[in-house]
N, C-alpha and C positions, 0 to 999 in steps of 0.2 A: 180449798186448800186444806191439807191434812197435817194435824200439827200432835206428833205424841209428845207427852207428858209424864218421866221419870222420875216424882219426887216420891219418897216413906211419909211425909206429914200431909195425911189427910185435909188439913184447913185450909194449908200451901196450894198443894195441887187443885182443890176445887177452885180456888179464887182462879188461879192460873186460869181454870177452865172458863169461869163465867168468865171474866174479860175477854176470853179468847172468841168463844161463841156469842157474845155480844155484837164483836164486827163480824159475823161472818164464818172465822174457822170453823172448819170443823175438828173436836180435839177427841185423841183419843189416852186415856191416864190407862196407865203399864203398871198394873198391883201388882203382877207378879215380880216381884223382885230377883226371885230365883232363875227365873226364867226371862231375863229381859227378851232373848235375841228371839226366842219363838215367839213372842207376842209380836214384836218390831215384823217380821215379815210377813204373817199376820194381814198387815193392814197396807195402804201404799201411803206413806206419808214423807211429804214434802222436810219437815222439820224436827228437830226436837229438843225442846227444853228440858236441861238432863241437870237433877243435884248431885255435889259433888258428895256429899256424905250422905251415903248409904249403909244398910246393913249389912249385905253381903260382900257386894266388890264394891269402891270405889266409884267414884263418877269418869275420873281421868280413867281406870282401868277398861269401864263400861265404854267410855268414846272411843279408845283404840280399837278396841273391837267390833263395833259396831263399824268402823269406819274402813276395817280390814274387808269388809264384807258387803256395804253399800256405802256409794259416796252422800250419805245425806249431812246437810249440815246442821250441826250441834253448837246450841247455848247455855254455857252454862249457866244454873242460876246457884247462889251461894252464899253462906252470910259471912263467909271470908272477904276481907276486901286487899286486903297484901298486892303486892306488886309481884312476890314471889307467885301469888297464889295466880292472876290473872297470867303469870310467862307460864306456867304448870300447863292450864287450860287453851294456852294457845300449844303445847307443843304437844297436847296428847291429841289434836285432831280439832279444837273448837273454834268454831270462827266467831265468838264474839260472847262476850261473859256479863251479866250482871248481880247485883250483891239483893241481899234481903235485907229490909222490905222491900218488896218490889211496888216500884213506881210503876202504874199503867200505862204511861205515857212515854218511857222512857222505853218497857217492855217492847210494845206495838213498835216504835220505831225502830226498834233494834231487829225486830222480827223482820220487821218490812225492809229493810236492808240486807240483811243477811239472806231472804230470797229473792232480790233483787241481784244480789251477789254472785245466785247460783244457776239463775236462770238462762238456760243454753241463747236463748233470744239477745242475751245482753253480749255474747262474745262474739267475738270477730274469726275464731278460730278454737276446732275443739281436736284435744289428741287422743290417741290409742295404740298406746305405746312406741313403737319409731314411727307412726306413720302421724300426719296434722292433716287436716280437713278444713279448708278457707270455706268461710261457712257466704261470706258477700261474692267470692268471685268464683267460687263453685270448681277448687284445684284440691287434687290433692298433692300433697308435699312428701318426699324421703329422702332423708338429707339432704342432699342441696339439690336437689331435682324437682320436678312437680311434671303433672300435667294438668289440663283442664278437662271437665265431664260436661257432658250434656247432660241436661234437666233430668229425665230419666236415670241415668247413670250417679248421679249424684244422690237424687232420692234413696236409690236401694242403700249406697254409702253410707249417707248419712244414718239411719237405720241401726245400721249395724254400729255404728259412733256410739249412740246415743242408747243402747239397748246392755243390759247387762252381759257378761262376757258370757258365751253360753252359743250351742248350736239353734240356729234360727231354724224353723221349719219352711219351706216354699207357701205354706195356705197361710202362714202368719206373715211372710213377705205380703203376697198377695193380696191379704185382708187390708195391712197400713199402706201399697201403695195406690188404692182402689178409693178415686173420687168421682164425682160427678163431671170434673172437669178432663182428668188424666186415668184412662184406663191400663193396665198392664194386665194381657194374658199370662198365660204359662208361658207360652212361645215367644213372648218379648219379653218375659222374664229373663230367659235362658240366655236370649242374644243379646242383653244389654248386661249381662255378670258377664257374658265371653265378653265382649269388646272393653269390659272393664279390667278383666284378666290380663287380656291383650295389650291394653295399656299401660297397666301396672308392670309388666314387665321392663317395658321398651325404659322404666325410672332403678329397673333391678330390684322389685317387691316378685318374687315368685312364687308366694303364696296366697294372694288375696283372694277371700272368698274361695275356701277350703271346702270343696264337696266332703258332707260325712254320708256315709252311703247308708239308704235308707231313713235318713234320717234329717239333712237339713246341709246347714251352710253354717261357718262361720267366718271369722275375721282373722 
């Protein structure tokens, strides 16, 4: 698990670090401060422990934006402890804040909640924009319609759920839905997005799974 690391005090951040790679994480500390957002995608990281007082922008400023851009979630760490200061940190984007010094024990369980929080495994249902995805009984929902997929049909779905918004290519389809157990040609590629198409309409979704020509698929 990938965990960045945006504090300016050197002594701050490296503790961060060794407790963090102590259990396990792996952590990656963001010096550029100028640059937070090209560092951030950069790397694929699960978390981030973000201070609120920085040099350049803000911590709340840094969260919104970051958050504009990937859903990852952010804690803040800070040596404010105000009631003002923890509603600030929840409403720029943070799911869960604590104060300096940092307690390690408190840290770790804060972290370990927080992606526990986020982890697609822990929900019953994930959206994208009008449309929800029952992730137990494998339906999709639009407005108050649904239908249900088969195993295949759902896989590709789910994919697109879960993947940033962005045209998907066919060989990266292919790539993730390719196990040892469930194979997908190109040719059951093709006829499980029609019958998915075909279904989505019969609920008045008329755009799922948008051929971009030459180029891929999206949602």
């Amino acid at each position: 698990m990938n965990i960045g690391i945006i504090e300016d005090d050197r002594i701050i951040r490296e503790e961060e670090a060794k407790i963090l790679n102590e259990v396990g994480y792996k952590t990656y500390i963001i010096e550029d401060l100028k640059n937070v957002y090209d560092e951030i995608k950069e790397y694929k990281i699960s978390l981030i422990l973000l201070d609120v007082n920085l040099p350049y922008k803000d911590g709340y400023y840094i969260c919104k934006k970051i958050k504009k851009e990937k859903d990852i979630p952010i804690i803040f760490v800070t040596s404010r402890n105000k009631e003002e200061d923890e509603l600030l940190s929840i409403r720029a984007g943070g799911i869960d804040f604590i104060t300096k010094p940092i307690n390690k024990s408190i840290l770790l369980e804060k972290i370990k909640r927080a992606l526990k929080q986020t982890n697609i495994k822990y929900y019953k249902d994930i959206k994208r924009g009008d449309y929800t995805l029952d992730l137990h009984l494998s339906i999709l929902k639009y407005e108050d319609k649904e239908i249900e997929l088969t195993r295949n049909e759902f896989r590709i779905l789910y994919y697109f759920f879960i993947t940033d918004e962005r045209v998907i290519t066919k060989d990266e389809l292919l790539e993730y839905l390719w196990n040892d157990k469930y194979y997908l040609d190109e040719n059951i590629l093709l006829v499980n997005i029609n019958r998915l198409r075909n279904k989505a309409r019969s609920i008045g979704i008329n755009n799922l799974l948008k051929t971009v020509r030459k180029k891929g698929y999206e949602l």
